[in-house]
Each structure stands twice: as structure tokens, then as C-alpha cells.
N, C-alpha and C positions, 0 to 999 in steps of 0.2 A: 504494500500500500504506500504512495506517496506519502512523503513527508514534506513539510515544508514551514517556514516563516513568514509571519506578518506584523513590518514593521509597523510602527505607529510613532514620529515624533512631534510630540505636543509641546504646549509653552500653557503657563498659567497667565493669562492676559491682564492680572491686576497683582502686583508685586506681594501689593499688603496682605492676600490672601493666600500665598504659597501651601501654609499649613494648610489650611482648608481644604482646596486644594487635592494636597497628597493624601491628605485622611480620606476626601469624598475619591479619589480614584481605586484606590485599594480599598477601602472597607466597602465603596458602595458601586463604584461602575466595573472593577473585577468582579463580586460575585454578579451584578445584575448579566454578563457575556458568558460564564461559568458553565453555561449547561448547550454552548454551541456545538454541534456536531464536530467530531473529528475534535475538537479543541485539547491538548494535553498539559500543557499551561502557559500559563503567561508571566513573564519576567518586569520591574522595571529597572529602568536605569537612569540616574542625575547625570548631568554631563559636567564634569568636573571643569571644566573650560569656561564656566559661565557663559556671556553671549555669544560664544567662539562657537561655530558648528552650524548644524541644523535646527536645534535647538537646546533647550531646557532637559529634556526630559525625553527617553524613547522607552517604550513596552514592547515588547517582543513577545507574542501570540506565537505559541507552536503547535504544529497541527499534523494530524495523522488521517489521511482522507482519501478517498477515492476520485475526487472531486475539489480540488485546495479552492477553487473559488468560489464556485456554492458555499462551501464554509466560509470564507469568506464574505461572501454576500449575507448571511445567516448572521455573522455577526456583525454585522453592522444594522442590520434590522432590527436586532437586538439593541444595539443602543439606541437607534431611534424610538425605539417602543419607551426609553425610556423618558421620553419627554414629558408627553401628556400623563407619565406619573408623579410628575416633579422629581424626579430621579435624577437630574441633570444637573451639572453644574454650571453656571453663566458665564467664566474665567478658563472655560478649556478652549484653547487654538490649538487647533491641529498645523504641523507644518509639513507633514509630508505623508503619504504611506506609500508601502513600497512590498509585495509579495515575491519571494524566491520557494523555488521548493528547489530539495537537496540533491544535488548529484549524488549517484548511488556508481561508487566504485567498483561494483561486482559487475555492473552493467558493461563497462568499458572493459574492452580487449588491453592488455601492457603494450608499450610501444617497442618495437624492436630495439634492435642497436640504433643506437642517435650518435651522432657526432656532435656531441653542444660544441660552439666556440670555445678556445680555452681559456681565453679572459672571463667567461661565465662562472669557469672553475675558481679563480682565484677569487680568494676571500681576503 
């Protein structure tokens, strides 16, 4: 079954509420995506660079599926459901997402003899 990731990098759009924020993404909009299909879990991560990067903050969604986009699709519908619950928070910017699913090395034949350049070799 594929595998794969779904980036997510977000920013908190009002400084003064970071904490909020962090508390309302993990206690309340991880479990609200919790039960998407294929979903195995989800990571965050601070970008220790501060403004430097893409943003604030990425989540890393991993997923096990026949299908990575439907899952996909699924959870994002999942968060949209959560508006008209007041589930949402008004400080979340999204600034990118990005889906890779994982090369699977069994997949791929070894390559023969290669002749890399030798300057490749030196370290």
C-alpha cells in the first residue's frame, strides 16, 4: 500500500496568540482530522529560524493508503467541517501544502556499474 506525506506549513496570523494557537492545533484540530482514512499520524514542527523559511510552523500528516489523495481530500473536509462547529481557529495561515508519497526501494532495479566522476568521490 502507498505511503506517503502531507505537508502543511502554517503561521499563527496574530503574534499575541501563539499559545492559543499551539494549544487549539494539537488538543483540538489534530484530534478533530484523527479518524481520516489511511491517516497514521501527524507530526508538528517550530521552525527554529523564526521568519526564515516557509514558515512558523509545519505538520507533517503520514499516511498509508491506496488512494494518498482521496485521503487527502478527506482530510481537508475534515477540517472544513470544522467551521460551522466553531472548531476553528481565526489566527491559522496556511502557507503552503505540498503531498509526496515515498519511493519504495524494492520497487527499483540496482544500477549497474557506474563510473561516477572522480571528483564526486572526493570528500
Amino acid at each position: 500500500m502507498p505511503k506517503g506525506v502531507f505537508l502543511v506549513y502554517s503561521n499563527c496570523t496574530e503574534a499575541s496568540r501563539d499559545e492559543e494557537f499551539n494549544r487549539w492545533y494539537t488538543h483540538t484540530h489534530l484530534p478533530d482530522l484523527s479518524t481520516t482514512s489511511g491517516l497514521l499520524r501527524a507530526r508538528r514542527f517550530r521552525n527554529l529560524r523564526g521568519l526564515q523559511g516557509p514558515s512558523q510552523y509545519l505538520t507533517i500528516y503520514e499516511f498509508e493508503s491506496d488512494d494518498l489523495e482521496a485521503s487527502v481530500k478527506e482530510l481537508s473536509r475534515a477540517a472544513m467541517e470544522c467551521f460551522p462547529k466553531g472548531r476553528h481557529i481565526d489566527c491559522f495561515g496556511v502557507a503552503g501544502m505540498h503531498l509526496f508519497q515515498e519511493i519504495d526501494p524494492d520497487s527499483l532495479e540496482p544500477l549497474g556499474d557506474v563510473d561516477y566522476p572522480r571528483e564526486m568521490l572526493k570528500g
